[in-house]
C-alpha positions as CSV (number, residue, x, y, z in Angstrom):
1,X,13.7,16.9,-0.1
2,X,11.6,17.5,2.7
3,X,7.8,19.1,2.0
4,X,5.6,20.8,4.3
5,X,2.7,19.4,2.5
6,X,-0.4,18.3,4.5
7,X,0.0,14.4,5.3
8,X,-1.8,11.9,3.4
9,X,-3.7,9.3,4.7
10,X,-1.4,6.2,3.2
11,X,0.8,8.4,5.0
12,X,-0.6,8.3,8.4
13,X,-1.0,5.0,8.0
14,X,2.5,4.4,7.4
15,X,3.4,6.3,10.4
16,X,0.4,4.6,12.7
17,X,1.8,1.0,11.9
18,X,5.8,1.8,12.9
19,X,4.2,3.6,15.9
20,X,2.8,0.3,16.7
21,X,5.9,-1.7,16.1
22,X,8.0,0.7,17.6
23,X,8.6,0.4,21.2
24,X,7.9,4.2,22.1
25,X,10.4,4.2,25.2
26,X,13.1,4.1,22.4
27,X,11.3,5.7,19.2
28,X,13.5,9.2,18.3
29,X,13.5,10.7,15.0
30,X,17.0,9.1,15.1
31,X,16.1,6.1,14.8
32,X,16.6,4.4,11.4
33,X,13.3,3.3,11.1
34,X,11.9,6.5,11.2
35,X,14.6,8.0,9.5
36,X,13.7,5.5,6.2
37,X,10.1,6.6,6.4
38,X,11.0,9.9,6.2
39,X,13.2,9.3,3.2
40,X,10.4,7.6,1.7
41,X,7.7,9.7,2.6
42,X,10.0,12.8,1.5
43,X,9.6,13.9,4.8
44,X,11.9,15.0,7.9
45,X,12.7,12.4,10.4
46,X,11.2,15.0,13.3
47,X,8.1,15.1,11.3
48,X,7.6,11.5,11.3
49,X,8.4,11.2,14.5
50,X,6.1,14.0,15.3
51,X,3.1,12.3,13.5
52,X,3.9,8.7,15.6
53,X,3.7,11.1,18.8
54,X,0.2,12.4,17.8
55,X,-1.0,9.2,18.4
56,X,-0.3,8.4,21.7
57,X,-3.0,11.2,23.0
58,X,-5.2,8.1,21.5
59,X,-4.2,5.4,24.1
60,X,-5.8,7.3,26.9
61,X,-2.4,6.3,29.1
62,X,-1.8,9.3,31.7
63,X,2.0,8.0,31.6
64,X,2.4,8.5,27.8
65,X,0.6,11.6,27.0
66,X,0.9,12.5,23.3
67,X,1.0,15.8,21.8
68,X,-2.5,17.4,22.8
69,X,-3.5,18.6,19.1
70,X,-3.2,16.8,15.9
71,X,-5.0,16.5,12.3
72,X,-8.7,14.9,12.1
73,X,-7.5,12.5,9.7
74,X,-5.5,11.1,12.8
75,X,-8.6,10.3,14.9
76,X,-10.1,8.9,12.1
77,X,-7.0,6.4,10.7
78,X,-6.8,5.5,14.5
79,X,-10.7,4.6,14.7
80,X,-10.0,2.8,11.6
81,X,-6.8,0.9,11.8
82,X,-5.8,1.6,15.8
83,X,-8.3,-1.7,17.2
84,X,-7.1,-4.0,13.9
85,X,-3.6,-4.4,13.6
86,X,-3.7,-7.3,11.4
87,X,-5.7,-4.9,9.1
88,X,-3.3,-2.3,9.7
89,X,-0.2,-3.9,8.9
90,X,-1.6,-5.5,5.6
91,X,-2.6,-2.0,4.4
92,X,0.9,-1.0,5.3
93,X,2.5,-3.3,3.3
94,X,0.7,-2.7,0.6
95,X,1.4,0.9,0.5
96,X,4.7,-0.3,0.9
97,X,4.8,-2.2,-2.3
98,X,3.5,0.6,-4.4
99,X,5.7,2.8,-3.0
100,X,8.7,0.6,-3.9
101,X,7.4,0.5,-7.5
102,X,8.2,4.3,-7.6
103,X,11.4,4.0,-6.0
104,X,14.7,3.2,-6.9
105,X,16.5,-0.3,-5.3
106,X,19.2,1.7,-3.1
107,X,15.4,3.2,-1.6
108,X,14.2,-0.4,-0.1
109,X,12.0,0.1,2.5
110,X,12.5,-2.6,5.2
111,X,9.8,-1.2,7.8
């Protein structure tokens, strides 16, 4: 069910706002949050995880360095949506909630 498709911006945004609830010294793609997204987005659990760790290279933290390269449309939902959480997490759940409109009820997304 996984797709190799390019990511989407409702879907970086998706992945922006559990990297910022997420506390990164215990986000794995094991973790069940990430692993729902994944199921949601149709994508794998690494790749979700992957996407959340493209982020950190934003933060400009020497002691969380995030992977070095990453899509444009990363810098720019960052410049968006990475200084305005509040604005962040209300687009989030409104992707959520059309999202949930396509899915079926055992597919709730609790992020």
């Amino acid at each position: 069910m996984a797709r190799n498709a390019s990511w989407t911006a409702e879907e970086l945004i998706l992945a922006l706002d559990l990297y910022f609830r997420l506390p990164s010294t215990k986000a794995s793609e094991h973790d069940p949050r990430v692993v729902e997204l994944g199921r949601i987005l149709h994508r794998k659990p690494a790749a979700v995880y992957m996407k959340m760790r493209n982020y950190l290279r934003f933060e400009g933290k020497k002691e969380r360095m995030g992977l070095s390269r990453g899509a444009k449309m990363e810098a720019a939902i960052w410049r968006g949506f990475g200084v305005d959480r509040p604005l962040l997490r209300r687009t989030a759940k409104a992707i959520i909630e059309r999202l949930k409109g396509t899915t079926s009820p055992q597919e709730s997304f609790r992020l």
